[in-house]
PDBQT receptor file of N, H, CA, C and O in Angstrom, charges set to zero:
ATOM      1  N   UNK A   1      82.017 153.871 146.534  1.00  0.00    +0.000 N 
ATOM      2  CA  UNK A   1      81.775 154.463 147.864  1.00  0.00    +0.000 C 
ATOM      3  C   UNK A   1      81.568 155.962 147.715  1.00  0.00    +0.000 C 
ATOM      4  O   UNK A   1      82.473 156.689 147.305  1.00  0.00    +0.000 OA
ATOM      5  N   UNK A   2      80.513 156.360 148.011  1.00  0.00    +0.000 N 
ATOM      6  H   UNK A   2      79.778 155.770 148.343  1.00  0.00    +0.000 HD
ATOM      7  CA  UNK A   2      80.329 158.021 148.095  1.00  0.00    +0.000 C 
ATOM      8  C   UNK A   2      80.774 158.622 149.150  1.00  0.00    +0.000 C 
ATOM      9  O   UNK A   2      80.227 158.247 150.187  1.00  0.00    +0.000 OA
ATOM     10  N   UNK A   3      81.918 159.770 149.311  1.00  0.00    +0.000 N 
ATOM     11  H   UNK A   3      82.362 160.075 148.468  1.00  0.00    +0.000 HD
ATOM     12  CA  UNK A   3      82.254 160.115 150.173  1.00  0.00    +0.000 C 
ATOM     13  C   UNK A   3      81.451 161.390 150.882  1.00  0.00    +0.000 C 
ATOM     14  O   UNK A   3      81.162 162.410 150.256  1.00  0.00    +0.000 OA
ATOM     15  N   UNK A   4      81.219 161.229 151.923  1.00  0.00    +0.000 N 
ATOM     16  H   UNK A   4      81.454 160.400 152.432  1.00  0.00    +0.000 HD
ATOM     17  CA  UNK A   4      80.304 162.354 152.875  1.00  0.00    +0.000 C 
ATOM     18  C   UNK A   4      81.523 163.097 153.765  1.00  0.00    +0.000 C 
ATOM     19  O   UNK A   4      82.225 162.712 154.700  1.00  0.00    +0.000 OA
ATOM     20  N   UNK A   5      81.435 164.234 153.079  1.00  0.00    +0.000 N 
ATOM     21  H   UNK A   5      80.865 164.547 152.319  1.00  0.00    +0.000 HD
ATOM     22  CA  UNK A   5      82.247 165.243 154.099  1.00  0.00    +0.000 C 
ATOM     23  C   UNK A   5      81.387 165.524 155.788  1.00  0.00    +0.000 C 
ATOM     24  O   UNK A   5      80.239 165.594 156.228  1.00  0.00    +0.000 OA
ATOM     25  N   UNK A   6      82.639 165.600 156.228  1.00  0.00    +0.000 N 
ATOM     26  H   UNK A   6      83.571 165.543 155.871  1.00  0.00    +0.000 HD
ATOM     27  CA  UNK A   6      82.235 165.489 157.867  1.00  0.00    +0.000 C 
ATOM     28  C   UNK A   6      81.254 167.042 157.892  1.00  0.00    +0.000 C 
ATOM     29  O   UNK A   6      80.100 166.921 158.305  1.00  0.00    +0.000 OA
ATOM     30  N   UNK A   7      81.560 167.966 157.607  1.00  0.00    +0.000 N 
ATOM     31  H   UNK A   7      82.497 168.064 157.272  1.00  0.00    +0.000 HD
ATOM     32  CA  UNK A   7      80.253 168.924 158.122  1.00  0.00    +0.000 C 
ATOM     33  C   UNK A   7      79.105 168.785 157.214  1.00  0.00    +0.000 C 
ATOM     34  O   UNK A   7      78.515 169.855 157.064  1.00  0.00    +0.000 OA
ATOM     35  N   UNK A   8      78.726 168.034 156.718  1.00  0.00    +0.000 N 
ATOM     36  H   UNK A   8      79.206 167.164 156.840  1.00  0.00    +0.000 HD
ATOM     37  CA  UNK A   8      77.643 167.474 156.075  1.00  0.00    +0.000 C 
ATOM     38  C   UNK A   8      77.137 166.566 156.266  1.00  0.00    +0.000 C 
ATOM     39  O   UNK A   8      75.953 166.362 155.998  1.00  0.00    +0.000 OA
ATOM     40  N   UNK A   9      78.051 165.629 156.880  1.00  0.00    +0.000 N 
ATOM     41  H   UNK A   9      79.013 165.795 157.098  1.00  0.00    +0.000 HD
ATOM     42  CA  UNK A   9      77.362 164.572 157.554  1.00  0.00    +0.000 C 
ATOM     43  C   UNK A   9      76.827 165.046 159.258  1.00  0.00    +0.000 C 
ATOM     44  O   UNK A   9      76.012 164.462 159.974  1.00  0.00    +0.000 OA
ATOM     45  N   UNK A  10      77.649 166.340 159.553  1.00  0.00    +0.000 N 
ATOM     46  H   UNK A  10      78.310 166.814 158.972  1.00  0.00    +0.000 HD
ATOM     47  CA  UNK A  10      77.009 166.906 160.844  1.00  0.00    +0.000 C 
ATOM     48  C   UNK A  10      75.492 167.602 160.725  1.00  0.00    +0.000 C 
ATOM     49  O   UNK A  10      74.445 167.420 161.346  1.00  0.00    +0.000 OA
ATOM     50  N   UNK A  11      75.901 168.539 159.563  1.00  0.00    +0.000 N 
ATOM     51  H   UNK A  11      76.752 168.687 159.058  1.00  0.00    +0.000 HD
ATOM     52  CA  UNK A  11      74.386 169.130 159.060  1.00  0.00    +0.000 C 
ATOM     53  C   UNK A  11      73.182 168.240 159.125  1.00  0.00    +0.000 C 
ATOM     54  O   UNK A  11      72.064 168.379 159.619  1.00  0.00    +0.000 OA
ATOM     55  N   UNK A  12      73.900 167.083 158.328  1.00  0.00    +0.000 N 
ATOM     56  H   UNK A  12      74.809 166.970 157.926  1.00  0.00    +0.000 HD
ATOM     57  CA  UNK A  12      72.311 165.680 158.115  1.00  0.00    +0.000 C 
ATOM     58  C   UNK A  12      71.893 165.578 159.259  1.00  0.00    +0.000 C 
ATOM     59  O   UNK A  12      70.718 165.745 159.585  1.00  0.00    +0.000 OA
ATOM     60  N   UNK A  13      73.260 165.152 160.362  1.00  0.00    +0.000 N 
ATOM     61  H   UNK A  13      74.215 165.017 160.098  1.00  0.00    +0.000 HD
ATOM     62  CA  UNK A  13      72.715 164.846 162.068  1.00  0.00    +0.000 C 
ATOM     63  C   UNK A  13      71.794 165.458 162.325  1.00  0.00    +0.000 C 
ATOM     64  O   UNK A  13      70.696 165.007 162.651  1.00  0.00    +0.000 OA
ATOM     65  N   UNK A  14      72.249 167.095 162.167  1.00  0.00    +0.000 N 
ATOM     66  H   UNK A  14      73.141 167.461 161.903  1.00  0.00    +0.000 HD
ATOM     67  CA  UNK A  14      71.233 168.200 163.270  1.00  0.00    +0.000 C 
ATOM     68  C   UNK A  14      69.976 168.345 162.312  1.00  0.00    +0.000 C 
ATOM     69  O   UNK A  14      69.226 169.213 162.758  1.00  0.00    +0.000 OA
ATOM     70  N   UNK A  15      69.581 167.866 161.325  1.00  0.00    +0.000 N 
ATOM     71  H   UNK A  15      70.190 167.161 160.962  1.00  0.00    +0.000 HD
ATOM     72  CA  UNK A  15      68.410 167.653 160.839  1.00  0.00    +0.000 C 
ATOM     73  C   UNK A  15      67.390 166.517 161.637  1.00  0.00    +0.000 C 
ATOM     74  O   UNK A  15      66.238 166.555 162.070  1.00  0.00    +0.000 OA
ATOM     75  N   UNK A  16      68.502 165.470 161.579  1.00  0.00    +0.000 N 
ATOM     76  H   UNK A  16      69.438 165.439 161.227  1.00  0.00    +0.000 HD
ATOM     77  CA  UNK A  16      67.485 164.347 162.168  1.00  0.00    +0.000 C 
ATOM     78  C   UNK A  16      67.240 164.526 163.897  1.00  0.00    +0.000 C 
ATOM     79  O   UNK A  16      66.253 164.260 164.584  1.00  0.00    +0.000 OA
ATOM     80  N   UNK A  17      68.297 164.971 164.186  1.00  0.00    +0.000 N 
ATOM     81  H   UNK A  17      69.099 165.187 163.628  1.00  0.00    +0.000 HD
ATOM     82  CA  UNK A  17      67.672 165.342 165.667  1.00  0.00    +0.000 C 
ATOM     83  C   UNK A  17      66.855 166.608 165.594  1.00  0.00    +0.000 C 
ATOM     84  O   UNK A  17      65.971 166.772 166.434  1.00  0.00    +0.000 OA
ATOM     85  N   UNK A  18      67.021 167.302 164.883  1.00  0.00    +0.000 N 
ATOM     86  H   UNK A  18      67.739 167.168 164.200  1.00  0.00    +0.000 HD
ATOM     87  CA  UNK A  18      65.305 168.380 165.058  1.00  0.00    +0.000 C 
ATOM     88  C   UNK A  18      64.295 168.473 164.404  1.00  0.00    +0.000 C 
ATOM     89  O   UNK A  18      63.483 169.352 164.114  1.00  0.00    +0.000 OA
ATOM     90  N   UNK A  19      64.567 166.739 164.079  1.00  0.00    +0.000 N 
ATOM     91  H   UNK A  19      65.227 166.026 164.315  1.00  0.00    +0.000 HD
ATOM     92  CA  UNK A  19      63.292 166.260 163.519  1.00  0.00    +0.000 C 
ATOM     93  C   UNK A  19      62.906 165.584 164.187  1.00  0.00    +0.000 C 
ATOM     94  O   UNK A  19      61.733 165.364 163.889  1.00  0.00    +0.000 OA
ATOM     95  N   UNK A  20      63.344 164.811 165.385  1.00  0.00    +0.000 N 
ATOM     96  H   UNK A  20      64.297 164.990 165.628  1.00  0.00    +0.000 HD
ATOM     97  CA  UNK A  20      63.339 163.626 165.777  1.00  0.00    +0.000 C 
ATOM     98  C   UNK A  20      62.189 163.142 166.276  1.00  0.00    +0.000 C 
ATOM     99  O   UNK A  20      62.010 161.936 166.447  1.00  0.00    +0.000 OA
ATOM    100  N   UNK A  21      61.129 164.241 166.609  1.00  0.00    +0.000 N 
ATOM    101  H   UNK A  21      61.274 165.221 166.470  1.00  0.00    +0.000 HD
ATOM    102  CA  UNK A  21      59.764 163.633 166.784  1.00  0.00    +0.000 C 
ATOM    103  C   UNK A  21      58.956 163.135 166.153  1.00  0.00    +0.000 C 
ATOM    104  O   UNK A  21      58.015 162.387 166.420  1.00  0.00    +0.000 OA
ATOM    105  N   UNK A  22      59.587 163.852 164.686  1.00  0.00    +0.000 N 
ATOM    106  H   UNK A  22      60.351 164.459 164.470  1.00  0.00    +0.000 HD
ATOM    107  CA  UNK A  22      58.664 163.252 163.439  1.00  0.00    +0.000 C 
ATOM    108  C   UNK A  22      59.544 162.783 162.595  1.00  0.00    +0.000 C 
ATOM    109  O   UNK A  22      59.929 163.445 161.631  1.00  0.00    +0.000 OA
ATOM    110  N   UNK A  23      60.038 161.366 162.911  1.00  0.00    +0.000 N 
ATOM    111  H   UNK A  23      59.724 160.828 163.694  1.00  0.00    +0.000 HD
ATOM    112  CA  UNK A  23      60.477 160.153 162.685  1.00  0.00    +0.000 C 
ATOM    113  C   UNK A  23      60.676 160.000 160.863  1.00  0.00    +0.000 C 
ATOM    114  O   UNK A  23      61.681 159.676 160.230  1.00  0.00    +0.000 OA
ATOM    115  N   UNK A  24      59.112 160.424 160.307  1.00  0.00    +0.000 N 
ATOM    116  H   UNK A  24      58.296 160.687 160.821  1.00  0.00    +0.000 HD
ATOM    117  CA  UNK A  24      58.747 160.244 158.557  1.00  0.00    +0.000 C 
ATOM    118  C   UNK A  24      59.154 161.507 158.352  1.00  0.00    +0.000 C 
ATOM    119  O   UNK A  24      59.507 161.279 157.195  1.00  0.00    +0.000 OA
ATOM    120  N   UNK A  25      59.421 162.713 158.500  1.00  0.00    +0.000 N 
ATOM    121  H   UNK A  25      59.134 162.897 159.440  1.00  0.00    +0.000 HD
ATOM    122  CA  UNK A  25      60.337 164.047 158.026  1.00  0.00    +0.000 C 
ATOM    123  C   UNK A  25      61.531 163.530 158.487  1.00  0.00    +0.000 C 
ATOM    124  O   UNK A  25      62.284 163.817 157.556  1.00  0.00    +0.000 OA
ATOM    125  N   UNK A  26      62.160 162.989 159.266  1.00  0.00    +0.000 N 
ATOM    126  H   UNK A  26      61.548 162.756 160.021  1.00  0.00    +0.000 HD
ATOM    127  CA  UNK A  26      63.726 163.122 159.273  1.00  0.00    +0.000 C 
ATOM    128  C   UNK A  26      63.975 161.887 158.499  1.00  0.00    +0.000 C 
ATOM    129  O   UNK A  26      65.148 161.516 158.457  1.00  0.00    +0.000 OA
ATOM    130  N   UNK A  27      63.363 161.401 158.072  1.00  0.00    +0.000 N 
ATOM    131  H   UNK A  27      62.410 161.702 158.106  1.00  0.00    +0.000 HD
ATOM    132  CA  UNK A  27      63.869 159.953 156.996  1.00  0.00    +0.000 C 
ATOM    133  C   UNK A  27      63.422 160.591 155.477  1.00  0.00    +0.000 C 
ATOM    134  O   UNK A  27      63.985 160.255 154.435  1.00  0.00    +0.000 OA
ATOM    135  N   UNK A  28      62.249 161.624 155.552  1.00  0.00    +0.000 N 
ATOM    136  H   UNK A  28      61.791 161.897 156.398  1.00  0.00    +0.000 HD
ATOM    137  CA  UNK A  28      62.687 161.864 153.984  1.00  0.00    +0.000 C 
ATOM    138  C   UNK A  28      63.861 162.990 154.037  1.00  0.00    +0.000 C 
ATOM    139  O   UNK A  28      64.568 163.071 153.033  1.00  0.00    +0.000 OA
ATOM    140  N   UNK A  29      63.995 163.430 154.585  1.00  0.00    +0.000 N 
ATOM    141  H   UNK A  29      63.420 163.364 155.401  1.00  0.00    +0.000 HD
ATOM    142  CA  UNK A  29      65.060 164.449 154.775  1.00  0.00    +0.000 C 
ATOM    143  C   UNK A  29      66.689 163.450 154.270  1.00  0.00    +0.000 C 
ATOM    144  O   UNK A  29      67.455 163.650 153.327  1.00  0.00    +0.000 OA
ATOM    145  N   UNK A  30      66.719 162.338 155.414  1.00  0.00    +0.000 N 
ATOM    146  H   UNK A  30      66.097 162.176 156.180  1.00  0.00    +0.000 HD
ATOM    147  CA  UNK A  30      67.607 161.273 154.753  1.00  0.00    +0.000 C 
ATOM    148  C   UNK A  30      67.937 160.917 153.365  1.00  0.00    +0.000 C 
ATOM    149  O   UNK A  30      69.020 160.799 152.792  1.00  0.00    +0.000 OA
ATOM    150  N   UNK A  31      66.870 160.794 153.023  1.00  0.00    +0.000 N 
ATOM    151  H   UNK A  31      65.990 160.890 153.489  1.00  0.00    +0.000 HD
ATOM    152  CA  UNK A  31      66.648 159.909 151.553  1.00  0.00    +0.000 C 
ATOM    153  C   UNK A  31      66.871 161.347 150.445  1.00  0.00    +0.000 C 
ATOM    154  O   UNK A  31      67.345 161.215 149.317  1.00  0.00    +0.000 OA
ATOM    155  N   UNK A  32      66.494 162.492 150.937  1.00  0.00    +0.000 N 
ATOM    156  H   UNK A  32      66.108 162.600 151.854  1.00  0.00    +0.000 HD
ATOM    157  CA  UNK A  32      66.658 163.391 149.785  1.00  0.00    +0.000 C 
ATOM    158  C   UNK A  32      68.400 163.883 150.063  1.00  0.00    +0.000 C 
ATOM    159  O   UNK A  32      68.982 164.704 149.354  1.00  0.00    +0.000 OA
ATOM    160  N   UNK A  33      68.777 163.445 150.788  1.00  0.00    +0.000 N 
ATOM    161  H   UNK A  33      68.304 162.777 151.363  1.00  0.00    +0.000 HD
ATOM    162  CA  UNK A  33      70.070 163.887 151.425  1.00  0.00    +0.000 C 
ATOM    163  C   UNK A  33      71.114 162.981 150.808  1.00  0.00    +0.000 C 
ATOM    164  O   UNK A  33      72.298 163.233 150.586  1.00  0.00    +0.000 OA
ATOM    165  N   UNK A  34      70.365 161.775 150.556  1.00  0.00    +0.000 N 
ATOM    166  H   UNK A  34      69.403 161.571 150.736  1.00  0.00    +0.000 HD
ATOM    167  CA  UNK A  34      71.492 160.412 149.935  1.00  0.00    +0.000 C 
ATOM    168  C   UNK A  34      71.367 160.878 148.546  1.00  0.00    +0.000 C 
ATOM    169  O   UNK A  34      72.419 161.079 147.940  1.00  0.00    +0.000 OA
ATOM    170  N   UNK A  35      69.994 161.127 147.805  1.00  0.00    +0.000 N 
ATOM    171  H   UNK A  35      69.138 160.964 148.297  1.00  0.00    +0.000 HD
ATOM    172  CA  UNK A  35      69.575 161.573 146.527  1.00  0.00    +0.000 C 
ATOM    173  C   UNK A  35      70.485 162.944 145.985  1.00  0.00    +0.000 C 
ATOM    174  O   UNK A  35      70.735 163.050 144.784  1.00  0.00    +0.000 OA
ATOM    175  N   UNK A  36      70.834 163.711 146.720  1.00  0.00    +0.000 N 
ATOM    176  H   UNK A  36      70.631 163.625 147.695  1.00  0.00    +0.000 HD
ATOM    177  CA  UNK A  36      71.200 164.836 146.701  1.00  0.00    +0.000 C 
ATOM    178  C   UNK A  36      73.007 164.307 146.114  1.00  0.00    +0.000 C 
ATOM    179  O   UNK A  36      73.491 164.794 145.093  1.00  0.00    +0.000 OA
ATOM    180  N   UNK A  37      73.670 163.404 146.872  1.00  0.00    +0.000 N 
ATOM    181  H   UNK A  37      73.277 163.008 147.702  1.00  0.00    +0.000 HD
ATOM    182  CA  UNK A  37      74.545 162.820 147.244  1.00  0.00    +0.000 C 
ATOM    183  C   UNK A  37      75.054 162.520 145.511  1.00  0.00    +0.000 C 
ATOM    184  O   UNK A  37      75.762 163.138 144.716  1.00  0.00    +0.000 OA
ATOM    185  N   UNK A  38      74.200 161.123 145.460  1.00  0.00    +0.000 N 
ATOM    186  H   UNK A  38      73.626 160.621 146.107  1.00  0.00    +0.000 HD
ATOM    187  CA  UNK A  38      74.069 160.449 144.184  1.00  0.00    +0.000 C 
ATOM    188  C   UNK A  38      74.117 160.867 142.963  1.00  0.00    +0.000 C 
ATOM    189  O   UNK A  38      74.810 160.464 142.029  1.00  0.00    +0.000 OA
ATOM    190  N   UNK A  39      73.050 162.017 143.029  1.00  0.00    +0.000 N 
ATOM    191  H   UNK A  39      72.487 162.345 143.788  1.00  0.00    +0.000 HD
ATOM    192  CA  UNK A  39      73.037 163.239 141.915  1.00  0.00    +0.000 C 
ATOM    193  C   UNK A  39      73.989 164.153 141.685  1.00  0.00    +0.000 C 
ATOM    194  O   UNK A  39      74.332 164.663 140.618  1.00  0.00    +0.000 OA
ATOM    195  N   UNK A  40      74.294 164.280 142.521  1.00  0.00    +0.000 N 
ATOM    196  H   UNK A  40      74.015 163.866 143.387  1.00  0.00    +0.000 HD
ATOM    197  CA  UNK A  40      75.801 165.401 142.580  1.00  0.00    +0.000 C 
ATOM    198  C   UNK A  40      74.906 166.978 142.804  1.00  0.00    +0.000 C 
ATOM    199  O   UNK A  40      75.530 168.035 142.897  1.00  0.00    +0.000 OA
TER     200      UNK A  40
């Protein structure tokens, strides 16, 4: 289980909501965010 600290998992939020119009930027934003995660 990878643990996500809570103001980082807030940061990710306010990414995807001010992305939220463009749906394919806030999902790679996601994916480099899990990648980021994984990698250390």
């Amino acid at each position: 289980m990878i643990a996500i600290s809570f103001q980082n998992l807030c940061r990710l939020l306010q990414h995807i909501i001010e992305f939220a119009p463009n749906a394919a930027r806030a999902e790679t934003l996601i994916v480099n965010y899990l990648a980021q995660l994984v990698n250390g």
